[in-house]
C-alpha positions in Angstrom: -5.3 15.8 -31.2 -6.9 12.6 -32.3 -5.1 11.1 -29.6 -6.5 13.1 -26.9 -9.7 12.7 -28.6 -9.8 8.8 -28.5 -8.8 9.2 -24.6 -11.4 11.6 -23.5 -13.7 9.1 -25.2 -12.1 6.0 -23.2 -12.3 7.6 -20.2 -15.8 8.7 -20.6 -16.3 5.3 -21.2 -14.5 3.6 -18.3 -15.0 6.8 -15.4 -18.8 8.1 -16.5 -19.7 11.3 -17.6 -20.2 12.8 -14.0 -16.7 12.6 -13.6 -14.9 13.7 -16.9 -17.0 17.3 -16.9 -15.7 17.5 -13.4 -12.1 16.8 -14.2 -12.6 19.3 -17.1 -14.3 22.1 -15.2 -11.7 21.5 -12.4 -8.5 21.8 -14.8 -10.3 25.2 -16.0 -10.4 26.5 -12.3 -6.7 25.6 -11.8 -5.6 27.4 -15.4 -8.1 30.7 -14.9 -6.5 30.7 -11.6 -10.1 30.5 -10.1 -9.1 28.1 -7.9 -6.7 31.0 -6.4 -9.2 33.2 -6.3 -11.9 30.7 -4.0 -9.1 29.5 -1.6 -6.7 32.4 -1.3 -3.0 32.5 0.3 -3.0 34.4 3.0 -0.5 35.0 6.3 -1.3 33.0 9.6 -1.6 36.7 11.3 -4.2 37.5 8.6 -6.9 35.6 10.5 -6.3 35.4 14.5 -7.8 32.5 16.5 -10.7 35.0 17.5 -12.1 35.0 13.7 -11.8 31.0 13.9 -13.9 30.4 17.1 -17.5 30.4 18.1 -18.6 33.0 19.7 -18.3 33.2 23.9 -15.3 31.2 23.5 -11.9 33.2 25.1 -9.5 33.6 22.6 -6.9 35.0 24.5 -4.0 32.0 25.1 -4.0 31.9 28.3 -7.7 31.9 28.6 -7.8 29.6 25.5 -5.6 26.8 26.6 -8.0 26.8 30.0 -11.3 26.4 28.3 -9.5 23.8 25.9 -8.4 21.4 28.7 -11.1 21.4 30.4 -13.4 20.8 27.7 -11.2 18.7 25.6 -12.7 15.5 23.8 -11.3 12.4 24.5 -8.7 10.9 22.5 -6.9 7.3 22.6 -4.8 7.6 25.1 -4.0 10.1 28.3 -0.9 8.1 29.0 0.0 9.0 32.4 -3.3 8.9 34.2 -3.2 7.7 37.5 -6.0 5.4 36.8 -3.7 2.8 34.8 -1.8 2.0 37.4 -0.2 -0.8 38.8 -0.7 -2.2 35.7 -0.9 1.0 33.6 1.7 3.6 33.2 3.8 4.3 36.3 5.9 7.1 36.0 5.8 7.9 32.5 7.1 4.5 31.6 5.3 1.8 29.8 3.4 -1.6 31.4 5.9 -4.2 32.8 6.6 -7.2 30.6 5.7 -5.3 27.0 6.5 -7.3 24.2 8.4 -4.5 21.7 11.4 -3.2 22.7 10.8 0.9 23.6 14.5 1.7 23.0 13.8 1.5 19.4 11.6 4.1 19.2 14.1 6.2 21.4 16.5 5.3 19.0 14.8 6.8 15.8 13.5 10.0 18.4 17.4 10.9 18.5 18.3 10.5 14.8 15.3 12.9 14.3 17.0 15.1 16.7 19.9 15.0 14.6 18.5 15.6 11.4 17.8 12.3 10.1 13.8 11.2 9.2 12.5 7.6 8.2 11.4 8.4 4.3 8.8 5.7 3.4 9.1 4.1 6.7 12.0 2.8 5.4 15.1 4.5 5.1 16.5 7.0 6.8 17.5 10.6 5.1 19.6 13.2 6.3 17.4 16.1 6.3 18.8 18.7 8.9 16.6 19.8 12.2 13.9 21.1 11.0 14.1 19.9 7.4 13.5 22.1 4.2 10.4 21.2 3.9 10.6 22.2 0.2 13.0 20.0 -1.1 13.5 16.8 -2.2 16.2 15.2 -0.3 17.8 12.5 -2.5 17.5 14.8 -5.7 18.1 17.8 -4.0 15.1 20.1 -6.1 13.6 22.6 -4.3 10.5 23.8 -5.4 9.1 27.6 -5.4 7.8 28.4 -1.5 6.0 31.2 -2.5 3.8 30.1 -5.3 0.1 29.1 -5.0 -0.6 25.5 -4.1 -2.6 25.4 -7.1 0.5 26.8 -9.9 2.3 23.2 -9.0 2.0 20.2 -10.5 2.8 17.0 -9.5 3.8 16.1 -12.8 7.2 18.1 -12.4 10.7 17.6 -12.2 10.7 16.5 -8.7 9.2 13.2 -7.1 6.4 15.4 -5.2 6.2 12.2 -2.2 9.7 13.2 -1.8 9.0 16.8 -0.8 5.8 15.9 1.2 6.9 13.0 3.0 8.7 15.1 5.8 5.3 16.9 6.3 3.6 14.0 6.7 4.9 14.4 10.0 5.2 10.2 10.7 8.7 11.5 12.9 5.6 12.5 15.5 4.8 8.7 16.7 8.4 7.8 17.1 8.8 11.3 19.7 5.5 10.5 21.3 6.8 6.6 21.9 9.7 7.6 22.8 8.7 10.4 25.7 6.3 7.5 27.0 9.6 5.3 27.7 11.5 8.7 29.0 9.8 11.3 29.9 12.2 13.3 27.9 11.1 16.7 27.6 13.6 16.9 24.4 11.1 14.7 22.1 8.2 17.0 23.4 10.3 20.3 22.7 11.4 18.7 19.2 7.6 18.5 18.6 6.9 22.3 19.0 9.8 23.3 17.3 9.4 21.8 14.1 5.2 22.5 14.3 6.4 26.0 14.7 9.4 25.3 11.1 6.6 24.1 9.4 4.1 26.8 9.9 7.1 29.7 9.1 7.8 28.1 5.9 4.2 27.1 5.1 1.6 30.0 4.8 -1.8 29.1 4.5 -2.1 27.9 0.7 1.1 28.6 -0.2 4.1 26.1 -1.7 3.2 22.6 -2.5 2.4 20.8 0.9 -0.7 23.1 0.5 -1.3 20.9 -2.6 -3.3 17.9 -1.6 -6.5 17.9 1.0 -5.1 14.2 2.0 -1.7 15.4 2.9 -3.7 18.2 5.0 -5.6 15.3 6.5 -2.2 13.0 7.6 -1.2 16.1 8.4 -3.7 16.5 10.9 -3.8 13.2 12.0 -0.2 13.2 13.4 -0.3 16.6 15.2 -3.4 15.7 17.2 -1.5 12.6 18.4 1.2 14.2 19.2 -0.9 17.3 20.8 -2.5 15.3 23.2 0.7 13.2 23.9 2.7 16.3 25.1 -0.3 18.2 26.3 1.2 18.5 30.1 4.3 18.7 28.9 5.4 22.0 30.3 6.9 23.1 26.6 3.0 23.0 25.7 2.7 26.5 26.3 -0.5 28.6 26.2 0.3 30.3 22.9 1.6 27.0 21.4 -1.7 25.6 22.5 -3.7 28.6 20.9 -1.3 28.5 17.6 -1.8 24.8 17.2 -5.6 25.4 16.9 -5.5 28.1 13.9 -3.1 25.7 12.3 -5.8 22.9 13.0 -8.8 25.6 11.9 -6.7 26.0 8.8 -5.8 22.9 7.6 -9.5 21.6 8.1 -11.1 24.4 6.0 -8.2 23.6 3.1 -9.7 20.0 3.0 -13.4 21.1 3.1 -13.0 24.4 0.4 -11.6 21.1 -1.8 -13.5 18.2 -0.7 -15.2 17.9 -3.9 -12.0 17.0 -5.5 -11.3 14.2 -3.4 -14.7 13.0 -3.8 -14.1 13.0 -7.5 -11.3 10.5 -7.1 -13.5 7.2 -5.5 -10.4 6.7 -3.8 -8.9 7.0 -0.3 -8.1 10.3 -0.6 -12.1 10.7 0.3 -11.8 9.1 2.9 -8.3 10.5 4.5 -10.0 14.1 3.7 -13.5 12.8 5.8 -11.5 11.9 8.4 -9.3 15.0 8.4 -13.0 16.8 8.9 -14.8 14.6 11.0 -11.2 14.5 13.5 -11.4 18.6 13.7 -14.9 18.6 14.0 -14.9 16.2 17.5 -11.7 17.1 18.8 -12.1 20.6 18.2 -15.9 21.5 18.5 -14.7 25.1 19.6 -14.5 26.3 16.1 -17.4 27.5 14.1 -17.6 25.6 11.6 -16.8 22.2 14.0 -20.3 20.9 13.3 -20.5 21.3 9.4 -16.9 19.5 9.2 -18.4 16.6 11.9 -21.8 16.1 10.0 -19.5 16.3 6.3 -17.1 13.6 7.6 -18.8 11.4 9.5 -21.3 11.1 6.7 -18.8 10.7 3.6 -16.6 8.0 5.8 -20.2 6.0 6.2 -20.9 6.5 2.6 -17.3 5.5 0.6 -16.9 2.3 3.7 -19.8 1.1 1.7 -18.7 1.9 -1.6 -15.2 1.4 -1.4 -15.0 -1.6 1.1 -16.4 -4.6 -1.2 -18.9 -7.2 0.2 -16.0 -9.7 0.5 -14.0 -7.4 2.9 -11.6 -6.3 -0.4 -10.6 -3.2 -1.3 -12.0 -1.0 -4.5 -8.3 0.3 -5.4 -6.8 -2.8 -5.7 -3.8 -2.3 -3.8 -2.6 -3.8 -0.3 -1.2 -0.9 1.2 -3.6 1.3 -0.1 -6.1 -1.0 2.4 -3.8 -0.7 5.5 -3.9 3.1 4.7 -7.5 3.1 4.6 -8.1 0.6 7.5 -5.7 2.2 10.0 -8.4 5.7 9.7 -11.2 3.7 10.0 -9.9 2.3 13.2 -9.1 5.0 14.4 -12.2 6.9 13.6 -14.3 4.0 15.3 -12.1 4.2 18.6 -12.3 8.2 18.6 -16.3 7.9 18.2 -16.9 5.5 20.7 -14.7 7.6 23.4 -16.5 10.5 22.6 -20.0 8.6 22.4 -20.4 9.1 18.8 -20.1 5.6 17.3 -20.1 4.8 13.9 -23.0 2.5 12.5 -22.9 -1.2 12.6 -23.2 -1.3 8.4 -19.4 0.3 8.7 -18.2 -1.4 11.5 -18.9 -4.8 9.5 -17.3 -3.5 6.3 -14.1 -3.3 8.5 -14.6 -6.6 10.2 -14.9 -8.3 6.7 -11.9 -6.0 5.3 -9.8 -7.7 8.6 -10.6 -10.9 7.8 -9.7 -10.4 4.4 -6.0 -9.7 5.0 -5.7 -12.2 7.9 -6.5 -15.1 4.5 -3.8 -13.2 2.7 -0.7 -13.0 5.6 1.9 -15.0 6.3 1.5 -15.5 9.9 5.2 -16.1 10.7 6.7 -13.2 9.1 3.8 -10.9 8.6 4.6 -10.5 5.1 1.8 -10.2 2.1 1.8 -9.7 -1.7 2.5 -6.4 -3.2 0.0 -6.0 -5.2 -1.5 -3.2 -6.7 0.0 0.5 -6.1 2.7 1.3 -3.2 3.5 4.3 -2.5 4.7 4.0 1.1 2.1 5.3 3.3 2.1 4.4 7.0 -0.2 6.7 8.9 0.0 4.6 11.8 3.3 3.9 12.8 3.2 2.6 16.4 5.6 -0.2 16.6 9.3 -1.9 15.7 7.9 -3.5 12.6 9.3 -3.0 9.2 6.9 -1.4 6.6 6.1 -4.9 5.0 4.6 -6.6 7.6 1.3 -6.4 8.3 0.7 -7.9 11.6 0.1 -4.8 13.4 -3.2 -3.3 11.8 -4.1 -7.2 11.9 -3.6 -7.4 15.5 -5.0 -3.3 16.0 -8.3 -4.8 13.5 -9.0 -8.1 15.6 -9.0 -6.3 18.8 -11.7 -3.8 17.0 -13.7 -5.8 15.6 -13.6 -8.9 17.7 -12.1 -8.8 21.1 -9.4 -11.1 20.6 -6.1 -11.3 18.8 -5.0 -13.0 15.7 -1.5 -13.4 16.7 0.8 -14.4 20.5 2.5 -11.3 21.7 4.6 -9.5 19.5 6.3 -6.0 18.6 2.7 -5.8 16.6 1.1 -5.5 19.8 1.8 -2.0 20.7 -0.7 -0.2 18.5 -3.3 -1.9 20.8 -1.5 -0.3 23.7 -2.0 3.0 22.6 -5.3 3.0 21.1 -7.3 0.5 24.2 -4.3 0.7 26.5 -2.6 -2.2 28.8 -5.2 -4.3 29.2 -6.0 -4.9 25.2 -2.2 -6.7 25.8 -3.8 -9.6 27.7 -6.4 -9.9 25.1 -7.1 -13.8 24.0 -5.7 -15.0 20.7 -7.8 -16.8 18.3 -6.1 -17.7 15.2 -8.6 -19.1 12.4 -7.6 -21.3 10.3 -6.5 -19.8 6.8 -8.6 -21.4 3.7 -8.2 -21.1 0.3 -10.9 -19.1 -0.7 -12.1 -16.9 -3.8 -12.7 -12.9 -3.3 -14.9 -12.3 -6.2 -15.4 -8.7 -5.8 -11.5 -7.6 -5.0 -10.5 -10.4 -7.8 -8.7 -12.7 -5.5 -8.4 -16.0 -5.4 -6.2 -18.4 -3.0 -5.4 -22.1 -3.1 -3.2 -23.2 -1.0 -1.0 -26.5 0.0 0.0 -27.8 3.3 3.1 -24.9 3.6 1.8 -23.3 0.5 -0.1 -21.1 -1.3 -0.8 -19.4 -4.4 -2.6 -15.8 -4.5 -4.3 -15.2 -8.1 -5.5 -11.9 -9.5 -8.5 -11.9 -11.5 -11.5 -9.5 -11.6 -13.8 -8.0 -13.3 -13.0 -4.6 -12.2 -15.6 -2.2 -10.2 -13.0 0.7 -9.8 -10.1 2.3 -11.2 -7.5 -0.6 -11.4 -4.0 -0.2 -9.9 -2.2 -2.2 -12.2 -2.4 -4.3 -15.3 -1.9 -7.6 -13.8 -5.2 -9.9 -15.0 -3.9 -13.6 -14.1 -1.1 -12.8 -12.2 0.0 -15.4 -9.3 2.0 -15.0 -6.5 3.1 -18.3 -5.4 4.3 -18.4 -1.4 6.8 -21.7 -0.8 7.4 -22.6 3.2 7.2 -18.7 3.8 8.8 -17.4 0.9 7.2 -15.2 -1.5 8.7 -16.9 -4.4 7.3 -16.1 -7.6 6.3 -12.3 -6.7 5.0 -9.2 -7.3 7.0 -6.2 -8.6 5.7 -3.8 -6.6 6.1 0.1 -7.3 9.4 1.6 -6.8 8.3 5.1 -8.3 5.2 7.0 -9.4 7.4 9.7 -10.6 10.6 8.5 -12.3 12.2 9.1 -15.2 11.8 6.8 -18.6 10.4 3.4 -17.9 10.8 4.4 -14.1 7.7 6.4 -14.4 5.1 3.9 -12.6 6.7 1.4 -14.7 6.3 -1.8 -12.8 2.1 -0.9 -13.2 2.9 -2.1 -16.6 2.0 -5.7 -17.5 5.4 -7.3 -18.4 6.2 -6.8 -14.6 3.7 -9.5 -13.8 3.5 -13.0 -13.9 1.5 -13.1 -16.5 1.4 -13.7 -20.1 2.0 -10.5 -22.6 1.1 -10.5 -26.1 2.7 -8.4 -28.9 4.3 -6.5 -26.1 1.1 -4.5 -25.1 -0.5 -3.9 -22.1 -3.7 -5.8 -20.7 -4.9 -2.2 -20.8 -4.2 1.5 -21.8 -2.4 3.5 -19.4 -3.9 7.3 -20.1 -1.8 8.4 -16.9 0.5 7.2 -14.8 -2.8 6.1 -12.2 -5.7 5.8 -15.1 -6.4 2.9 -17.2 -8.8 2.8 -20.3 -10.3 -0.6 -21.9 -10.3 -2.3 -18.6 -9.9 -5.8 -19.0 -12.4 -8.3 -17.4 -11.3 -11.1 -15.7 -13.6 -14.2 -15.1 -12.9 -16.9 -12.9 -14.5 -20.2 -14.3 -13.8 -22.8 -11.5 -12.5 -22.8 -7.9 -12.0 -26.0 -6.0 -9.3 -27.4 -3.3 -6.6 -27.8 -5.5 -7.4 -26.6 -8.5 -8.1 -22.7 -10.1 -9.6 -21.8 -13.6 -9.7 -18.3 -15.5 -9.7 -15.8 -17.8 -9.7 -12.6 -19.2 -10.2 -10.9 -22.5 -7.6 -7.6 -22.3 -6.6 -8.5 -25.9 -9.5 -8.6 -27.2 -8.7 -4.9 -28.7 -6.2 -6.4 -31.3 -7.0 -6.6 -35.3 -6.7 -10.3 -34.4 -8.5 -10.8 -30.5 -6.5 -13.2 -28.3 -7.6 -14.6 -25.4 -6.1 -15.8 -22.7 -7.2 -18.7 -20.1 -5.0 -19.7 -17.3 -5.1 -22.9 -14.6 -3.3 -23.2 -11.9 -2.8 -26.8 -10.3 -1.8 -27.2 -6.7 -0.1 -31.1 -6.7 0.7 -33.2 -3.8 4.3 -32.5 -1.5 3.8 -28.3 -2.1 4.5 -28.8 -6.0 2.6 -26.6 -8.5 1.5 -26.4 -12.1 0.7 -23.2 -14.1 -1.0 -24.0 -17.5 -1.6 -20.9 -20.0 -3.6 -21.0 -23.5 -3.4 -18.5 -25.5 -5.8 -18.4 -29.2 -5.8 -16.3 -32.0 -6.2 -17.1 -35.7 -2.8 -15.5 -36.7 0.6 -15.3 -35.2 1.1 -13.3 -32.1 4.4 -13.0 -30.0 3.6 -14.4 -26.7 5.6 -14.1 -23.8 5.2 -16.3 -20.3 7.0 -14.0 -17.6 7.8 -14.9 -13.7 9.3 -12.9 -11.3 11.3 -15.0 -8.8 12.7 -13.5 -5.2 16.0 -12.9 -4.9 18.4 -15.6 -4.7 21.4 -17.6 -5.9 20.0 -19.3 -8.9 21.4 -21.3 -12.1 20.2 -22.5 -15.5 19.6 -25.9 -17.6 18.1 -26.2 -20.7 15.8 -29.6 -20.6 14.7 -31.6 -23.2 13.8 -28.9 -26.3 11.3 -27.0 -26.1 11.9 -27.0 -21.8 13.6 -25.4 -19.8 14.2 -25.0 -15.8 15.8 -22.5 -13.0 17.5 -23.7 -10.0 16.8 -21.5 -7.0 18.6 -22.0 -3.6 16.5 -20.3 -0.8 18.2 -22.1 2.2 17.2 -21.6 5.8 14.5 -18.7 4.1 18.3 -16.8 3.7 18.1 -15.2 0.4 22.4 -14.8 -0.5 22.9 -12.1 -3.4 24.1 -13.5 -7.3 27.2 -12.4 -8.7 25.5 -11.9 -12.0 23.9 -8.6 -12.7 21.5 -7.4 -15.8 23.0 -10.2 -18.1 20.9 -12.2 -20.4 21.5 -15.8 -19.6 22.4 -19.0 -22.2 19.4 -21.6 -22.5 21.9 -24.6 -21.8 24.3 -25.9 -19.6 24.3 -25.0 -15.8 25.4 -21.4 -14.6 26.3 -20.5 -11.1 27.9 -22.1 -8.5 26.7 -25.1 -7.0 23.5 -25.2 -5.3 22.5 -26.6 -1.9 20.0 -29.7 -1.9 17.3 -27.1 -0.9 17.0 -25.6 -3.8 13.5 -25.1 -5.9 13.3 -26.2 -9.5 11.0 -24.1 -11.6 10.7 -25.7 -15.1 8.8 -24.2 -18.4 7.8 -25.0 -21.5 5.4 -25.5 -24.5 3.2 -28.0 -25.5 3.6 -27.5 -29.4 6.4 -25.5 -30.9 9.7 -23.2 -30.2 10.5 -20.8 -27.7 13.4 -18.5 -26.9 14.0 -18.6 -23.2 15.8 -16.0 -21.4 16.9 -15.1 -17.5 17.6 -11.7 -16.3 18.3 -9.7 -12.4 18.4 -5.8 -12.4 18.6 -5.4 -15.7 19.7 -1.6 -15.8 18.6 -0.9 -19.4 14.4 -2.1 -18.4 12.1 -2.7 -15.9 13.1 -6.5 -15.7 14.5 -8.3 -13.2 13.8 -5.4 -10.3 11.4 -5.5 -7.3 10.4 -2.9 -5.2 9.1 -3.4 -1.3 9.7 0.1 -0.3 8.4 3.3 -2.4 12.3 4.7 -3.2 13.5 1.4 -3.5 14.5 -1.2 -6.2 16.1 -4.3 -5.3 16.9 -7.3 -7.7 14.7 -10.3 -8.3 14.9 -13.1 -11.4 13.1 -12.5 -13.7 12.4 -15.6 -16.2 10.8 -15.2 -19.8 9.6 -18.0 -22.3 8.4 -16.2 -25.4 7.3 -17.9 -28.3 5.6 -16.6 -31.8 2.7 -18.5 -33.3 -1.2 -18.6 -33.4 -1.8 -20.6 -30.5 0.0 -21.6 -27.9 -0.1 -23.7 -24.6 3.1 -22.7 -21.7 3.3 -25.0 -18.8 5.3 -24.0 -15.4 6.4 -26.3 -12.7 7.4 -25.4 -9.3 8.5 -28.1 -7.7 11.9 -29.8 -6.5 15.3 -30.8 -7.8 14.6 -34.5 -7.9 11.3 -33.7 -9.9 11.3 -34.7 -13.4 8.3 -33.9 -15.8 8.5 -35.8 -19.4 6.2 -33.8 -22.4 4.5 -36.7 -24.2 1.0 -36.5 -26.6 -0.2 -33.1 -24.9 0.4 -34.5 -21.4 2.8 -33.7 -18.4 4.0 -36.8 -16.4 5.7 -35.7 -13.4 7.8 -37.8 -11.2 8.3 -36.8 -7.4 9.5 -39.3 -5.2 7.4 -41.6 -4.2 4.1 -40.5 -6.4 3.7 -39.4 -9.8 1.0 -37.6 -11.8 -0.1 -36.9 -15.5 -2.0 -33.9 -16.7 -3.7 -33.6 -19.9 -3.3 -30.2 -21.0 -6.4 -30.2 -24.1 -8.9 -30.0 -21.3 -8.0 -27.7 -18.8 -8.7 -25.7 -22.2 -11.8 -26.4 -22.1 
């Protein structure tokens, strides 16, 4: 009770008042069963498409599907109009000279055929044609069809993105791609067919894919693509065509009966749920309520662009993906509006712009690859190309096109969102690369130094919004294209154990932890309490200064400063200092990509890894979830590639460990895939005392760095350099 007490009080404290009576009254609704009561289950034949449109509009299907053609709205594409050709689409195939390969999409068209759909954007499921779209695949749990959306709880047993990821319906853009290359009527009869599965085993309100307004919203999204994709298909009958609207009429009054939920949040499930609105409301202005949802939706995406879009282009939930998700509606609620002459303002446009730019100064423009920061659960609402998940290049290319006319990046397999969105001639569009800076995001709490083939991303904020994880000082640091001290990632929201939104924690960071704890406390598996404040102190070419006070809780406060150094032939130095007046148990942690690696203790209290990254292949250790020795060398003999990372302490002992996929805990495992854990290195220097200064070196194997009268000397070749580690605490 006390417990629950202190909580209510912390998150009165860190969410406002506004927001816990909300929470409060809303968990009453949902146990009196009120909220059944306001948004009742019902059967699809309970309410005809007559009761859903205004009135003088036919409702018959065959008179219907007539009125609705030829007062359609435009959307982003009509593939196979005339009008595109010669350099358009000629005979339902795609522009000559494309740079993605369409077979690819063909490819995953048949496997869904066959019963097999991309979970995650990832990894492919056997699922059976249609699926059950009530159980979880990998676990096998099937939850209760008949029940209320309300009487689940995505607290369960099950993994609830497991059961909703199929009706998500992403396998649409891989049929609608692939009956562009073909003209396969197979893809557009696969389409109906499991529209049709889905609404059988989904009453209105009924079973858990009724449960959120943003999967209603996705939902949407995909079915109106792939509506006006196979809309002269000659399997788009009549009565599929009046069907699909009281499916549409449906789902839009779901989201807007629950809005205020959503709302509640400050997160992007206001903004999916807008856009789930504002898209019925314009593409469907038949139904009654069309205006109401277009005013509702155009007028909340406005509002939460400027609230949760920061100044600096950064994003107020503090999670990559979570800004592709929200940029990829934005774009394509900009397009939509301009087609239809109902453009957004310029405030939002320029919120988006900045948002682009943001992400261009965070990819690696080789691989497309970014940091995976903050919460991942594996949304990609936008799937219009061969890319895997983790690149980012085609929102980037899809954004710069927006926003700017131009591309970021020479013709790619990222390219074909532009095709479908502005069509072939967005393809020749010029590219204009900026140059990427190293540059400070004060509002998102980023920071970036970088070296000539370089760079180190830094988390530090002071937070405005909910925060994603507890990772305050955390540095990602990029080597000639590797990601090499990383991010953890997700893996699971809904796990078992320490699996349960585990890598959220602080110990899966590159960060310092003290006494074990968190930076924060973690109410829920997405709420924090006692938000720690980050403060960046300096920020220069080569050199990066903070702090942030997330101990400051304990009997005995600690506080925590960190610099990182960026030295001369792509070497780095990360100093931490850590106060207190009494003894705390500090622990220095990195997470290193995967790779074959060995250990050497240095000169007490030092200690280094070797890791071999040759030709950017990254070959699998033998050793699994073993703690490692602190001397000698272990593993087989590295190439003359390989990166030396050595740590250590300016003043005392430490005990120095090394673990991959340790099965037993969280360490040692990445995750670039919601679903998905793979191994990483995880290295740990933890020392117990009052104060403490850790230094870490990322440099080379000929490197050496002597520890003499609080400085570091390091020796590289042809230069060398001391550091004087009292005043970088200063």
């Amino acid at each position: 009770m006390l417990n629950n007490f202190r909580n209510l009080q912390s998150l009165y404290q860190a969410l406002g008042a506004h927001w816990l009576i909300f929470r409060v009254s809303y968990a009453l609704r949902l146990r009196t069963g009120l909220i059944r009561r306001q948004i009742p289950a019902y059967h699809w034949k309970d309410r005809p498409l007559e009761t859903w449109l205004k009135s003088k509009i036919p409702s018959k299907a065959e008179a219907y599907a007539q009125w609705h053609r030829q007062n359609s709205a435009k959307f982003f594409f009509e593939p196979f109009r005339p009008e595109w050709s010669p350099q358009g689409v000629v005979d339902g195939q795609f522009p000559s000279g494309i740079p993605w390969n369409p077979n690819h999409a063909v490819n995953e068209a048949e496997r869904i055929l066959k019963g097999e759909l991309k979970y995650f954007d990832h990894e492919f499921i056997k699922t059976g044609f249609p699926p059950d779209w009530h159980q979880d695949p990998v676990s096998g749990i099937r939850l209760d069809a008949g029940k209320h959306w309300s009487e689940f709880s995505d607290e369960g047993e099950a993994d609830i993105k497991f059961i909703w990821e199929a009706s998500r319906f992403s396998l649409v853009y891989p049929l609608v791609r692939a009956y562009a290359s073909t003209r396969d009527e197979r893809f557009a009869e696969a389409f109906w067919k499991l529209i049709q599965a889905w609404a059988e085993a989904n009453p209105p309100n009924t079973g858990p894919n009724w449960m959120d307004g943003q999967e209603a919203a996705i939902r949407l999204m995909a079915w109106t693509f792939g509506f006006h994709a196979f809309l002269d298909s000659p399997h788009t009958t009549p009565e599929r065509i009046a069907q699909f609207a009281v499916m549409v009429a449906v789902h839009a009054e779901r989201i807007y009966k629950n809005i205020d939920y959503a709302i509640s949040t400050h997160s992007n499930h206001t903004i999916s749920e807008a856009f789930g609105l504002w898209l019925v409301g314009i593409l469907f202005p038949e139904l009654k309520d069309a205006e109401k949802y277009l005013a509702l939706g155009r007028e909340l995406l406005e509002q939460e662009a400027a609230a949760q879009i920061f100044p600096d282009g950064s994003y107020a939930m503090y999670a990559l993906n979570y800004h592709r998700f929200i940029l990829h509606i934005y774009f394509c609620a900009i397009r939509l509006g301009e087609l239809n002459g109902a453009p957004f303002s310029e405030a939002l446009k320029d919120r988006v712009a900045r948002s682009v730019d943001y992400l261009y100064e965070l990819i690696d423009p080789e691989t497309g690859q970014m940091p995976v920061y903050g919460s991942n659960d594996g949304a990609l609402i936008l799937p219009l190309n061969n890319c895997d998940f983790t690149d980012y290049r085609p929102p980037l290319q899809l954004g710069s096109y927006l926003t700017k006319g131009t591309r970021f990046f020479e013709s790619g397999a990222w390219d074909e969102p532009l095709f479908w969105l502005f069509g072939p001639q967005a393809l020749q569009a010029k590219v204009d690369a900026p140059l990427q800076t190293g540059q400070s995001y004060a509002d998102g709490g980023v920071s970036i130094l970088r070296g000539s083939q370089s760079k180190a991303v830094i988390r530090c904020t002071e937070f405005r919004a909910r925060p994603s994880h507890a990772d305050q000082l955390h540095v990602d640091l990029w080597w000639h294209g590797t990601d090499l001290a990383c991010d953890a990632g997700t893996y699971l929201y809904s796990g078992k154990g320490m699996w349960r939104n585990g890598l959220a924690h602080t110990w899966a960071h590159n960060t310092v932890i003290v006494d074990h704890r968190d930076q924060m406390k973690m109410v829920s598996r997405f709420t924090w309490t006692d938000w720690a404040r980050g403060k960046v102190s300096q920020h220069a070419e080569k050199i990066w200064r903070g702090e942030h006070d997330g101990y400051k809780c304990l009997v005995d406060p600690v506080s925590h400063r960190r610099t990182v150094l960026s030295l001369m032939g792509e070497r780095w130095l990360v100093v931490d200092h850590l106060n207190a007046r009494q003894s705390h148990h500090y622990a220095l942690h990195w997470l290193l990509c995967e790779a074959e690696y060995g250990v050497q203790k240095l000169t007490s209290p030092n200690f280094g890894v070797w890791l071999a990254i040759p030709d950017g292949q990254l070959p699998v250790s033998s050793t699994s979830g073993s703690k490692l020795p602190d001397s000698n060398v272990i593993g087989s003999k590295l190439p003359d590639s390989k990166v030396f990372i050595q740590m250590g302490l300016a003043e005392g002992m430490g005990n120095f460990s090394v673990i991959r996929a340790d099965e037993s805990s969280t360490r040692g495992w990445r995750s670039r895939y919601y679903g998905q854990k793979e191994p990483a290195i995880s290295v740990m220097l933890e020392a117990t005392q009052p104060q403490v200064c850790f230094w870490s070196y990322f440099g080379l194997e000929s490197d050496s760095i002597e520890l003499a009268q609080n400085s570091l000397t390091i020796r590289s070749g042809e230069w060398n350099t001391t550091v004087h580690l009292d005043p970088l605490n200063k």
